[in-house]
C-alpha distance (Angstrom), angle and dihedral (degrees) to the residues before:
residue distance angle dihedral
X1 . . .
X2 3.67 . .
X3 4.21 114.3 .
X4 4.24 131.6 135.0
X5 3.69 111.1 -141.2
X6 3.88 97.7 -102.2
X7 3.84 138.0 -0.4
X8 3.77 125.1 -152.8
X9 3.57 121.1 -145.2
X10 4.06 126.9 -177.6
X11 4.05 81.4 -14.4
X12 3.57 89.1 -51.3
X13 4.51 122.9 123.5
X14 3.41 114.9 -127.9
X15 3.82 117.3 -159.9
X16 3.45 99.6 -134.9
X17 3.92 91.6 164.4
X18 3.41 92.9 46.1
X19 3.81 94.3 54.9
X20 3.46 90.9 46.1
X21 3.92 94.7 53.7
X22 3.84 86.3 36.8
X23 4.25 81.7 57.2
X24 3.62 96.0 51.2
X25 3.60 100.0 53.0
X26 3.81 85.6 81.6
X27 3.35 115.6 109.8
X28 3.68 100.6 -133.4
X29 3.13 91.4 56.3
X30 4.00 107.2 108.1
X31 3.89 116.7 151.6
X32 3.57 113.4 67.2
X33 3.37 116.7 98.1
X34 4.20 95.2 161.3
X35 3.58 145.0 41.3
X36 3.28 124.7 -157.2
X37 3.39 120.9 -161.7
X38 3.76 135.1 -160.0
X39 3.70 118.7 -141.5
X40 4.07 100.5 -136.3
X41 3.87 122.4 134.3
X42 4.14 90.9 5.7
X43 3.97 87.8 -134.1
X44 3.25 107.5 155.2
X45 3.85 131.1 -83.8
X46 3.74 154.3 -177.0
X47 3.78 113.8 -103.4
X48 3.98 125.9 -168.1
X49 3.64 113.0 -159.4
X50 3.72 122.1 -122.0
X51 4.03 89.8 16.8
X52 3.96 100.7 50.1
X53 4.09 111.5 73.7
X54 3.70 131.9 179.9
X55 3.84 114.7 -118.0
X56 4.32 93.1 -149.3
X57 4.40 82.1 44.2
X58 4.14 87.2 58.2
X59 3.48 93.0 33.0
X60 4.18 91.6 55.2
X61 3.96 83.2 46.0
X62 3.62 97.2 53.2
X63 3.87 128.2 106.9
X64 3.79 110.5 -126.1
X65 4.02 86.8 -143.0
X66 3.65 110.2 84.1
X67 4.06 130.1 173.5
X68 4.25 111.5 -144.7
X69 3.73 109.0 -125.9
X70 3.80 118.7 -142.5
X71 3.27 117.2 -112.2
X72 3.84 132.4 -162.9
X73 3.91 124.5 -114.0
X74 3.73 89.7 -120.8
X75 4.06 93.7 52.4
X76 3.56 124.1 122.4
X77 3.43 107.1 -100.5
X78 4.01 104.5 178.9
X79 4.46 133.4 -48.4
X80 3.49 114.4 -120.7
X81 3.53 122.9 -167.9
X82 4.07 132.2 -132.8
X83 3.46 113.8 -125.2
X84 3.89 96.1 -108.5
X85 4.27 89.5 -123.4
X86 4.12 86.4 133.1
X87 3.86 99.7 30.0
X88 3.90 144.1 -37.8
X89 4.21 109.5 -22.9
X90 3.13 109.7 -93.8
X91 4.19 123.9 -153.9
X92 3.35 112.1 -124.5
X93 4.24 109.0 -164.1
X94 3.79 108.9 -142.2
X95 4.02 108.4 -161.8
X96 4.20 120.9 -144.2
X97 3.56 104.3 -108.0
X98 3.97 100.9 33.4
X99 3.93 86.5 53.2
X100 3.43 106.0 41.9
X101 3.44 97.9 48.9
X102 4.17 86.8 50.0
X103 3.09 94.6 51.1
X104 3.90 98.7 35.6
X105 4.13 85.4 55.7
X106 3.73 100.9 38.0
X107 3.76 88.8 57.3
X108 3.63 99.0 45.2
X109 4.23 97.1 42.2
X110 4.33 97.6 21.5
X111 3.46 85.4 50.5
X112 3.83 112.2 27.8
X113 3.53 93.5 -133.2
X114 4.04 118.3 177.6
X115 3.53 128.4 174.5
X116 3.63 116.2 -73.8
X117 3.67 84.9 29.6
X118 4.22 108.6 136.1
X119 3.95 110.9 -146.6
X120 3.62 123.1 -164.9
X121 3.85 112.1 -161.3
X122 3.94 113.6 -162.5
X123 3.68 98.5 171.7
X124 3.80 107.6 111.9
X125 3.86 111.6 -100.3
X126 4.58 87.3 -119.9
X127 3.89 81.2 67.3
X128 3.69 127.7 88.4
X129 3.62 92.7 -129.3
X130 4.04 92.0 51.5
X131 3.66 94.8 45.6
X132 4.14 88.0 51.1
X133 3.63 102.8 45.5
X134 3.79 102.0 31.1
X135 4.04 120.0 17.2
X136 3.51 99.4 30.1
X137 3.93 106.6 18.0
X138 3.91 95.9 81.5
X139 3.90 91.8 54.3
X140 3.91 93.0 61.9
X141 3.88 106.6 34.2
X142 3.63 115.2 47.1
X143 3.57 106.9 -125.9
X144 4.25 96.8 -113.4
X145 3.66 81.9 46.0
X146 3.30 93.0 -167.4
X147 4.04 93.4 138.7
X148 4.18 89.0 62.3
């Protein structure tokens, strides 16, 4: 698991953290081992040894040499979820291939892009639309895209 230790919205802290610690207290809950936690506001937070890890402490660690591993179309690629305005949130599981390709596609023919082209993304990075065209878009169309 993923999390930063708070969020602020409209001035507001979120406790990311805590929901996240909060979450894992169910029962059927079974398959995280780690989590990783982002250093952002530096409120203060609960840590459990041995599960709890600093992002910046793996980051130091890390090797800056790195081998891609291939992934299947049908991989899980991330769950993002709806902003509950009609109803509970719901996750919605986006696989590797299916998105990337989307979002590879959308951004080249939605939005005319060309090389040389300078995109400005506004949408917030929680929506779909910021997570396509901004977080995630650079990792699945190379940025001459001349191969799409």
């Amino acid at each position: 698991m993923i999390t930063s230790d708070e969020g602020v919205r409209a001035g507001r802290s979120i406790p990311l953290k805590k929901n996240v610690d909060d979450a894992l207290k169910n029962p059927n809950v079974t398959s995280i081992e780690h989590v990783v936690v982002l250093k952002r506001t530096g409120g203060k937070i609960d840590w459990q040894e041995g599960r709890d890890l600093w992002w910046h402490d793996l980051v130091e660690q890390a090797s800056d040499q790195h081998q891609a591993e291939e992934m299947n179309a049908e991989d899980p690629l991330f769950i993002l979820y709806t902003s509950g305005s009609t109803g509970k949130p719901k996750g919605v599981l986006h696989t590797t291939g299916g998105y990337l390709v989307y979002a590879a596609l959308t951004f080249k023919y939605v939005f005319d892009y060309h090389p040389g082209d300078i995109y400005w993304c506004t949408a917030d990075v929680g929506w779909v639309t910021g997570h396509s065209y901004f977080a995630v878009r650079p990792a699945g169309l190379r940025r001459d895209h001349a191969d799409v």
